[in-house]
C-alpha positions as CSV (number, residue, x, y, z in Angstrom):
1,X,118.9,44.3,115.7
2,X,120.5,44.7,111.8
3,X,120.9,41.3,111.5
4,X,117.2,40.6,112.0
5,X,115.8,39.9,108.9
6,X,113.1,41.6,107.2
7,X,109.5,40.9,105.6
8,X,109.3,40.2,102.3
9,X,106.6,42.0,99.6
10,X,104.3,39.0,101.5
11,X,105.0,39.7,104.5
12,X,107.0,36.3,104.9
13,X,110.1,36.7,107.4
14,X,112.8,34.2,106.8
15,X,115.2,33.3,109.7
16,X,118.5,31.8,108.7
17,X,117.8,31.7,104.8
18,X,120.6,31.2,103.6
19,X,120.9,27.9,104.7
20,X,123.0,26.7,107.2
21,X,126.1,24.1,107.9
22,X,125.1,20.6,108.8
23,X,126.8,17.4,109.7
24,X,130.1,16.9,107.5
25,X,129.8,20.8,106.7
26,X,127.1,20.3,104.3
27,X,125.3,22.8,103.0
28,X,121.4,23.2,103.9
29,X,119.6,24.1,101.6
30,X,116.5,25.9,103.9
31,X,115.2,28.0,106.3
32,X,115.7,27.9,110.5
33,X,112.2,29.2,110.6
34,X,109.8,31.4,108.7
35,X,107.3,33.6,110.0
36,X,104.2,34.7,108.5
37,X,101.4,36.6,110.3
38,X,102.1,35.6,113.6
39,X,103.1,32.4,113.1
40,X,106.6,31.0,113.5
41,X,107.3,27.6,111.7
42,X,110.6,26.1,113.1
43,X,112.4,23.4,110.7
44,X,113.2,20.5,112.7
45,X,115.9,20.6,115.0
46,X,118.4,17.9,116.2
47,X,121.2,17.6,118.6
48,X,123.8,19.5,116.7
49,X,126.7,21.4,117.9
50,X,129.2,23.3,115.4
51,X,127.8,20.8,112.8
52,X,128.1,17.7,115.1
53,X,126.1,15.6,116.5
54,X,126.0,15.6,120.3
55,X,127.3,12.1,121.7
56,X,125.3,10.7,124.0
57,X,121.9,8.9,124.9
58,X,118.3,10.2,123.8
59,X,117.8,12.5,127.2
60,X,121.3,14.5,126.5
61,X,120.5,14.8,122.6
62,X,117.0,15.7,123.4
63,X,118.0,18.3,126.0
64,X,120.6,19.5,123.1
65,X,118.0,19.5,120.2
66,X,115.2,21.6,122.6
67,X,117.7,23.8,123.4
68,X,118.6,24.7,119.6
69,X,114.5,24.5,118.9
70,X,114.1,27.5,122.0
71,X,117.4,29.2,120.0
72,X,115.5,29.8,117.0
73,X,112.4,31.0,118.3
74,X,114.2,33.0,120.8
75,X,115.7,34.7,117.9
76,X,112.2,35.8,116.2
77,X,110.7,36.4,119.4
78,X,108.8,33.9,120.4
79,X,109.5,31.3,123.5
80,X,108.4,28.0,124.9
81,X,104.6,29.7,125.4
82,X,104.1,30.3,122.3
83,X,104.4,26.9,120.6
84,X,101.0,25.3,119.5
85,X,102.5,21.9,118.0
86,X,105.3,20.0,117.8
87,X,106.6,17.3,115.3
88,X,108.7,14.7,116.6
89,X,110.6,12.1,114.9
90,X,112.7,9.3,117.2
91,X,114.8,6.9,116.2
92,X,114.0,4.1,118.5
93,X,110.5,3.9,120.1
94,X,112.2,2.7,123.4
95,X,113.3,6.2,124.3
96,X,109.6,7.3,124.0
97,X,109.4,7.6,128.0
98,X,112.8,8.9,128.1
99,X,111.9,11.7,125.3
100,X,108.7,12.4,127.2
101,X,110.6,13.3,130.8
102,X,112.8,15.8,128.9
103,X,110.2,17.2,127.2
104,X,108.0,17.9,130.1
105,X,110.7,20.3,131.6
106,X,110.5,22.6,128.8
107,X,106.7,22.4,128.0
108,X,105.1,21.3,130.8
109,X,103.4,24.8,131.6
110,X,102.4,24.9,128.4
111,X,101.8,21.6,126.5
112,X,101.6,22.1,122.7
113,X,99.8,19.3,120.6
114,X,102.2,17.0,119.2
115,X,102.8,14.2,117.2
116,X,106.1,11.3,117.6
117,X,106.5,8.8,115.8
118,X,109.6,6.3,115.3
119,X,112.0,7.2,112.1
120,X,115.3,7.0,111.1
121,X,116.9,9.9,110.6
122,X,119.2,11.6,108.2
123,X,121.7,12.2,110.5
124,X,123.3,10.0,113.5
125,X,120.6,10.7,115.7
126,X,118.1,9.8,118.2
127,X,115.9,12.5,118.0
128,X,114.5,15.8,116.1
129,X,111.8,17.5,116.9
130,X,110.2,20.7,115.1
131,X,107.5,23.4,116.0
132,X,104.9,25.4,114.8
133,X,104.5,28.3,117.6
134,X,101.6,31.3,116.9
135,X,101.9,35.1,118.8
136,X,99.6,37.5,117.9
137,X,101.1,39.8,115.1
């Protein structure tokens, strides 16, 4: 693809560098992911749409924040197999069962180690999870 980008003089690729558009059409100030022999660390993802959140309770925003984790590790070539932890960060510990029943339909064949905890977020969410995902360079 042209638009994939390319290593740096370390070998670093950058996915989505130039930052993206978040809530309110802010400005983000990172990476989507960056990519360094073999390993793919994903920035956390939430339940965004065209720089909205999605409406609805912790199982459709978690659905909608997995979906846009698997998008940027689909687009540097890595899937759902290849993810060896995931950070998770809800906003109220009640959905924790909730969270868990979405979760296991995307990584139940292959259950990374992972972490949740309860936090609020930056944004008018329930949930955002990130990844750390390895494939042999």
């Amino acid at each position: 693809m042209s638009n994939t980008p390319k290593a740096d003089a370390n070998g670093i690729i950058r996915y989505g560098a130039a930052g993206g558009v978040g809530q309110g059409g802010a400005h983000m100030p990172f990476s989507r992911a960056v990519q360094a022999d073999g390993w793919l660390y994903v920035s956390g993802q939430v339940p965004m749409e065209n720089g909205v959140v999605v409406e609805g309770n912790v199982i459709t925003q978690t659905h909608a924040a997995i979906r846009n984790l698997l998008a940027v590790l689909t687009e540097a070539g890595y899937g759902a197999e290849h993810v060896v932890r995931c950070g998770v960060w809800l906003d109220d510990p009640r959905d924790f069962a909730a969270f868990n029943k979405v979760f296991v339909e995307y990584f139940g064949a292959n259950p990374p180690a992972r972490a949740c905890v309860e936090s609020r977020l930056m944004i008018d969410a329930k949930v955002e999870i990130e990844c750390v995902a390895y494939k042999k360079p």
